[in-house]
Wavefront OBJ file of the C-alpha trace (Angstrom):
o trace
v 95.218 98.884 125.139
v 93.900 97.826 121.843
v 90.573 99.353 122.010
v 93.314 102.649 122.604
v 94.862 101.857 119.435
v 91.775 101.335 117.179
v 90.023 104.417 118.464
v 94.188 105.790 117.571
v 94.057 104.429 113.671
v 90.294 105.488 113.481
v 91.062 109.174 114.719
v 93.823 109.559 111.773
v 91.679 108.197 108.993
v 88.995 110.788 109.929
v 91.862 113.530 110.481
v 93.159 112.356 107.314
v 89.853 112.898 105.196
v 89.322 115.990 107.305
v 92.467 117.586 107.059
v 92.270 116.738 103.362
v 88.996 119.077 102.526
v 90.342 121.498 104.365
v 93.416 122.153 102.813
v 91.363 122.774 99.726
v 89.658 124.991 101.444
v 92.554 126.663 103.216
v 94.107 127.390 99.431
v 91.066 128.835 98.134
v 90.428 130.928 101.322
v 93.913 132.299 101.182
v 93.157 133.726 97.632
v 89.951 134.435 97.594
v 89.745 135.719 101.486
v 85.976 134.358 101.243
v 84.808 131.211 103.033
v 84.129 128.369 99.520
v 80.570 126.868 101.202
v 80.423 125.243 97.334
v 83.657 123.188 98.573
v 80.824 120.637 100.365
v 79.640 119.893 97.043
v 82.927 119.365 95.214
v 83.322 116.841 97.517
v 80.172 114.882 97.289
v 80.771 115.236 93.304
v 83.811 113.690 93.793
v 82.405 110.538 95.041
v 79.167 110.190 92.869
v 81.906 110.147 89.902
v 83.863 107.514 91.336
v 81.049 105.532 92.343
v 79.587 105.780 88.731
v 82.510 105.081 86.964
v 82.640 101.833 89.358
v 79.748 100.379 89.433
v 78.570 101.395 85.892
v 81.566 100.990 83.711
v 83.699 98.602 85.724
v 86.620 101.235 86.087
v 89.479 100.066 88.581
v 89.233 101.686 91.720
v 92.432 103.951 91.371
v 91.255 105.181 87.428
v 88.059 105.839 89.167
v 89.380 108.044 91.666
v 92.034 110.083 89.145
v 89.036 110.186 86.590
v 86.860 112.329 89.879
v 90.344 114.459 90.759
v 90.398 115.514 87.075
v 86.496 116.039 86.623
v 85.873 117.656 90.028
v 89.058 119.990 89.388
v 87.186 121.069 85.702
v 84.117 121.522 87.779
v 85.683 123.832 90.099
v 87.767 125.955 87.754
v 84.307 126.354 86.137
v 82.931 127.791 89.245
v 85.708 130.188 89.970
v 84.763 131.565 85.938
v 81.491 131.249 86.049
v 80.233 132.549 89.340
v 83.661 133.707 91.798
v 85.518 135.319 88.517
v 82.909 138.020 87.685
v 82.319 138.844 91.731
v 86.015 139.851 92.001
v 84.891 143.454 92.640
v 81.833 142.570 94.428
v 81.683 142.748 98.120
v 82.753 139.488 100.003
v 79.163 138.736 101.124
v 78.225 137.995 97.666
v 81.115 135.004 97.584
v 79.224 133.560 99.755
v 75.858 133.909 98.616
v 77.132 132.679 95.133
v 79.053 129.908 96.750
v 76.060 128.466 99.178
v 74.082 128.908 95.395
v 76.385 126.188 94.039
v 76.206 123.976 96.900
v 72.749 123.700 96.446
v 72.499 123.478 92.832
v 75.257 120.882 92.671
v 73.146 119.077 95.410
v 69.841 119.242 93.542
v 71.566 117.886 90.700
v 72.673 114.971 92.322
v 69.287 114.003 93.807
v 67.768 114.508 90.046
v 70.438 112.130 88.483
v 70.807 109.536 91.567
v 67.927 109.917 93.607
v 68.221 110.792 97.124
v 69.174 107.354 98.415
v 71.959 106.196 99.996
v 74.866 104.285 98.319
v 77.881 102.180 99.039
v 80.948 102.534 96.898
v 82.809 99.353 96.463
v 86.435 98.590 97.262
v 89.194 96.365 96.243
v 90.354 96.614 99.469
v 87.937 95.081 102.003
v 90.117 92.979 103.836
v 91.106 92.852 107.235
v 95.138 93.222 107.994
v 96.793 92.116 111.452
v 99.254 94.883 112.456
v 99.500 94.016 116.282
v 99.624 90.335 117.671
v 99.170 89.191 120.937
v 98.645 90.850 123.918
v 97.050 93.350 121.789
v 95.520 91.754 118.576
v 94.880 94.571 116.499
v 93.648 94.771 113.332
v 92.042 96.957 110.913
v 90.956 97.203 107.690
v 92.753 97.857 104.620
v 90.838 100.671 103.464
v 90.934 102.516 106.777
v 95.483 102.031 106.047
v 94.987 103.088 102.726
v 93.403 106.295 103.935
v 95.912 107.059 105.802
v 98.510 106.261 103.994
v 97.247 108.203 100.983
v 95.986 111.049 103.015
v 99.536 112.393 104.744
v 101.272 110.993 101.451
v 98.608 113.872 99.671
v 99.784 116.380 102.520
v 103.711 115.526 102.244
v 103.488 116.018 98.517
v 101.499 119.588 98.754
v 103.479 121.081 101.037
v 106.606 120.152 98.809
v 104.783 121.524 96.144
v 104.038 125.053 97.931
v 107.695 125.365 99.326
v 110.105 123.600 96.310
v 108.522 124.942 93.429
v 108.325 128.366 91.763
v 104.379 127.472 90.987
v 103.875 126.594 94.630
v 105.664 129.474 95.482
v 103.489 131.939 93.201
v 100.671 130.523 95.185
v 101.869 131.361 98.353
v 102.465 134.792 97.422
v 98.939 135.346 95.892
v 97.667 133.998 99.623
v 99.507 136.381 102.006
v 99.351 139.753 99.096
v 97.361 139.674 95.626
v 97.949 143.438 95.000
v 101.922 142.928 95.570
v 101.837 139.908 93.474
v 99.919 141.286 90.553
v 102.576 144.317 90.774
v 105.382 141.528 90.277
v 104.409 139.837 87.157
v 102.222 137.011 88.821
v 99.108 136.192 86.618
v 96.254 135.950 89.336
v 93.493 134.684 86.743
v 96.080 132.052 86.477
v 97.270 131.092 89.855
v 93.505 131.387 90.883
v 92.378 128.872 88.599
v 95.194 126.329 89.651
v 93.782 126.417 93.548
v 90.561 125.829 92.274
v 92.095 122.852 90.735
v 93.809 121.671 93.234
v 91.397 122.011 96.112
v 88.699 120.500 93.766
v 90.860 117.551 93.478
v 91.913 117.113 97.118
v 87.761 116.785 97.824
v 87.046 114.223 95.184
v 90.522 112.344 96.521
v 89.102 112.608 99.774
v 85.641 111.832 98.756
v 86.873 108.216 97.350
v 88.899 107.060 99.527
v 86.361 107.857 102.174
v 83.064 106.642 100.696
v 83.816 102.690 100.980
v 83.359 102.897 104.425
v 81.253 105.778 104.409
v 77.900 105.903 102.452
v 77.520 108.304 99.140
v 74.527 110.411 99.315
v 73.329 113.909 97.730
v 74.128 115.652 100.779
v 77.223 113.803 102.399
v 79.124 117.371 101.898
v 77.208 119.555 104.484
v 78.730 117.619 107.739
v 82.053 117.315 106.322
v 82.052 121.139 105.129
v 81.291 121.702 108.159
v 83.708 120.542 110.117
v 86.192 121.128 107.684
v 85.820 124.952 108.513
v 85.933 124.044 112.051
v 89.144 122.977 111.203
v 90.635 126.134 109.584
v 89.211 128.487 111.902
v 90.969 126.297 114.850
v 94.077 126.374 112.488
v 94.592 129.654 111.583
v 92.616 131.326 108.678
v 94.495 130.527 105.816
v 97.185 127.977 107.288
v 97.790 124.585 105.509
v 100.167 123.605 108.978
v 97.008 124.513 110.363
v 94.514 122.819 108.679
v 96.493 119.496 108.889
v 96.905 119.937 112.604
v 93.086 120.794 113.156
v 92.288 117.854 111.294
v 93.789 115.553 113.375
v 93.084 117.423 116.549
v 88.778 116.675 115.464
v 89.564 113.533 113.913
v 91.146 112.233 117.424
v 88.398 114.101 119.663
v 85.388 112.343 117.493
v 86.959 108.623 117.551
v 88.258 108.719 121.435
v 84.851 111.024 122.554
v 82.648 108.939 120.399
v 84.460 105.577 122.389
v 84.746 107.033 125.905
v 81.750 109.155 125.905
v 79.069 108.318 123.097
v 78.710 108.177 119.567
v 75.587 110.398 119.657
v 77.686 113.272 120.770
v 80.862 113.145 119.283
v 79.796 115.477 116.092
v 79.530 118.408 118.655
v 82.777 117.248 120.329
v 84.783 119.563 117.305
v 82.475 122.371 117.716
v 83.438 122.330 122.172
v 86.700 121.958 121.102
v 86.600 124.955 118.691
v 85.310 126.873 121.504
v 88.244 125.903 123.931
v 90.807 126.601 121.974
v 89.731 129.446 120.352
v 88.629 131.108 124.076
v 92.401 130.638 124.749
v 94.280 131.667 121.167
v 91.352 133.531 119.328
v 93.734 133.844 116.601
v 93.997 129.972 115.847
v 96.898 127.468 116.622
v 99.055 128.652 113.865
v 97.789 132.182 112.498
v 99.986 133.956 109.888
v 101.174 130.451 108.418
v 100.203 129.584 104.566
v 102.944 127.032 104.839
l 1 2 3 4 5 6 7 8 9 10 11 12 13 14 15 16 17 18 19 20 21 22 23 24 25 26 27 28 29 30 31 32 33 34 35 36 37 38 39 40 41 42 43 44 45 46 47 48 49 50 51 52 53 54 55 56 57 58 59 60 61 62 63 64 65 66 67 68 69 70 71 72 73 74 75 76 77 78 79 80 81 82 83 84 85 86 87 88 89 90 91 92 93 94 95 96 97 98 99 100 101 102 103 104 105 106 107 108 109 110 111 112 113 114 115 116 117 118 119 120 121 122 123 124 125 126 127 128 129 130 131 132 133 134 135 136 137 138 139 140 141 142 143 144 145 146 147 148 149 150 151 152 153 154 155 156 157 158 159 160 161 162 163 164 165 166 167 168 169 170 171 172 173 174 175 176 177 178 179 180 181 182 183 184 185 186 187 188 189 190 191 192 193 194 195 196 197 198 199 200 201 202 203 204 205 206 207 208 209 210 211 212 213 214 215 216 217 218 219 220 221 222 223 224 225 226 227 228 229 230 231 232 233 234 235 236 237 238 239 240 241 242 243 244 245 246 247 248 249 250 251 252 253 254 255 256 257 258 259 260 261 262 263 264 265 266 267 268 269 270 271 272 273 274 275 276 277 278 279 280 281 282 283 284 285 286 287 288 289 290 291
């Protein structure tokens, strides 16, 4: 029973840094209708920047991690005017070509400033805490908590944000019909360059509380992108309830497959269960739902 629960509290940090990136993604999907590949990238940005700040400067771990929200958020409201801004008009494919284009620059970057080698981020939060005592002895560190606790708090705050506020509610309506909300006095440029924001900041959030027991490397982004669209095509195209769901649907299936199975196959356990579910709903497990 407490090998159960640690495979339990290991599936919800890795649904919780899942679900995470792909709520970014899920926002910038539902206005720009055109998978973000560059979101990958956003997210390994996110943690180089922490782990700079850190290691080089001394910041406090928390500083650290607002300091990569903010600068990862300015990185990808450049991209949106740079590079998705002019291609409004242009077909969808070239989205994507310009997006896989910044995933790669922003990759080659990295390896030019930091090298291709692999780093560990520090933590002020290494310990181990006791949350179950005899017959089960369970315990688990305090990062692996904090992600958790951090992650839904992230996801409880968003959707409040999307359903309680007019902003949030601008957003919405740019997702489900841009023409309609252009006709009713919404400012797109606008509304577009707050997703950006926000779904640059929800990688580099991700990114830091993940890389302490993780490893930061030029191309850590590529698996989790990955799997993060896994997650919103299982979801629903363009559903947050979806992408939080999804997330902890492949965050469970990797910790309990990787236990009861093997570790050396539970990266294509998300992609069988993508298959299964979508051979039963092809539309996704909540299709139609922004929020």
């Amino acid at each position: 029973m407490a090998m159960f629960f640690q495979q339990f509290l290991s599936g919800l940090t890795l649904g919780g840094v899942y679900s995470l990136v792909a709520l970014g993604l899920t926002l910038v999907y539902g206005i720009l209708h055109v998978p973000n590949f560059a979101h990958g990238a956003f997210y390994m940005a996110g943690a180089y920047v922490s782990y700079v700040l850190m290691t080089s400067y001394g910041v406090n771990y928390w500083l650290a991690m607002l300091a990569a929200a903010g600068a990862v958020a300015c990185l990808s409201m450049l991209a949106d005017r740079l590079v998705f801004h002019p291609l409004r008009n242009a077909p969808e494919v070239h989205d994507m070509i310009a997006a896989i284009g910044i995933l790669l620059f922003l990759e080659a970057g990295a390896q030019a400033l930091w090298g291709a080698d692999f780093h560990r981020m520090p933590t002020p939060y290494g310990q181990m805490v006791v949350l179950l005592v005899e017959p089960f002895g369970l315990t688990a560190p305090m990062q692996r908590l904090l992600i958790i606790v951090a992650a839904f708090g992230l996801m409880v705050l968003l959707h409040l944000f999307l359903t309680r506020t007019v902003t949030g509610s601008t957003i919405i309506a740019m997702a489900q019909n841009r023409e309609g909300a252009a006709l009713v006095g919404i400012d797109a440029t606008r509304v577009t360059l707050l997703v950006f924001a926000i779904s640059g900041a929800l990688a580099a959030v991700a990114a830091t509380l993940y890389a302490p027991i993780n490893l930061v490397y030029p191309s850590m982004g590529n698996l989790v992108i990955t799997k993060a669209f896994v997650i919103i095509i299982l979801g629903g195209m363009g559903s947050i309830p979806g992408a939080i769901v999804g997330g902890l649907i492949i965050g469970m299936a990797e910790s309990f497959g990787g236990f009861y199975v093997s570790t050396d196959y539970k990266d294509i356990i998300a992609f069988l269960l993508l298959v299964l579910i979508l051979s039963v709903r092809p539309q996704g497990l909540f299709a139609g739902r922004m929020a």
